[in-house]
C-alpha positions in Angstrom: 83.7 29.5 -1.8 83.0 26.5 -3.9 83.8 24.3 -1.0 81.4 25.8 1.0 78.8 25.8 -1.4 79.2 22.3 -1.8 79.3 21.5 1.9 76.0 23.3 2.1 74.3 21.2 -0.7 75.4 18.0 0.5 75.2 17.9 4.0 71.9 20.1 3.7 72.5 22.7 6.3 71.0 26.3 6.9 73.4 28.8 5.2 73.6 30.5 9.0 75.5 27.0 10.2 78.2 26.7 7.6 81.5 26.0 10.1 84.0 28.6 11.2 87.1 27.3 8.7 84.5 28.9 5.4 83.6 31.9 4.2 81.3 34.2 6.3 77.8 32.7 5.1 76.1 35.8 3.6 79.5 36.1 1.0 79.1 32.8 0.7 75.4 32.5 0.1 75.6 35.9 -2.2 78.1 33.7 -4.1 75.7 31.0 -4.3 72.7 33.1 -5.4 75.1 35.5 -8.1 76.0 32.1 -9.9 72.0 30.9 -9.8 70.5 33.8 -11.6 73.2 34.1 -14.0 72.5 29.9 -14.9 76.2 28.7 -14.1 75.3 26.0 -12.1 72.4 24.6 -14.8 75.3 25.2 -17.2 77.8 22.7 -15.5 75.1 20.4 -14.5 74.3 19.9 -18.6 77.9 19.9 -19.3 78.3 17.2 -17.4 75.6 15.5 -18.3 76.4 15.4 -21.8 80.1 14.4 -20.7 79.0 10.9 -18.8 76.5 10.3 -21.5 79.2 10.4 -24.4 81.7 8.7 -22.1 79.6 5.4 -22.5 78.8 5.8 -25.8 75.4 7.8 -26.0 73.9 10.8 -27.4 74.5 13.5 -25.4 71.1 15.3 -25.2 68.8 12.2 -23.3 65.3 11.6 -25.6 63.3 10.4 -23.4 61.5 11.0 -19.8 60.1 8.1 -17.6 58.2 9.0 -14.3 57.2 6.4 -12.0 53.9 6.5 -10.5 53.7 3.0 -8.7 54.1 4.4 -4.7 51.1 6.8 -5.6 49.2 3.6 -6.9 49.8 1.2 -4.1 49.1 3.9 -1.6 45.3 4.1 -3.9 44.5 0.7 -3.2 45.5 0.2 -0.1 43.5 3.2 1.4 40.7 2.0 -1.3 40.7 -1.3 0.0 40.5 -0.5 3.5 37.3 1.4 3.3 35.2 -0.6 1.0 32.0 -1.9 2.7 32.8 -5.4 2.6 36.2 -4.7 4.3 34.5 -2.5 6.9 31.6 -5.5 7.5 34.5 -8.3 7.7 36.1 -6.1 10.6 32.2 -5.3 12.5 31.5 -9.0 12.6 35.1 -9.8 14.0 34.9 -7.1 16.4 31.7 -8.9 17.5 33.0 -12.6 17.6 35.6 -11.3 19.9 32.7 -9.5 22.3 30.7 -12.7 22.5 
């Protein structure tokens, strides 16, 4: 079951696809969804989290949260960019050079 579970999460395939050598999918999904609700896989996840992080020396709960924003902000300025006036004038009187 485990195997199949995993196979599932890391190739990313529908439930309904799982090959012939696992578990039927629906005992195998039910599997899945049993240990979900009950929190067993949020469980190992923060075991092993706190495993790594006292393997290399630090304290097993992490402290802090960083998010990076910076795709959002290039994406800003270059759509800003694009449509400010003196960008759309630049390409109108190139457009026109190129008629002449």
């Amino acid at each position: 079951m485990l195997n199949a579970i995993l196979y599932v999460t890391r190739t990313g395939c529908q439930w309904r696809l799982l090959p012939h050598d696992f578990p039927a999918w629906e005992a195998v999904y039910a599997c899945f969804n049993r240990l979900s609700k009950k929190g067993v896989w949020q469980q190992i996840n923060d075991a092993l989290r706190q495993q790594v992080r006292t393997e290399v020396g630090r304290d097993p709960q992490p402290s802090l949260l960083i998010i990076d924003s910076q795709s959002v902000q290039t994406a800003e300025k270059r759509g800003h960019v694009a449509t400010t006036p003196t960008s759309v004038a630049k390409a109108a009187n190139a457009k026109s050079r190129l008629t002449r």
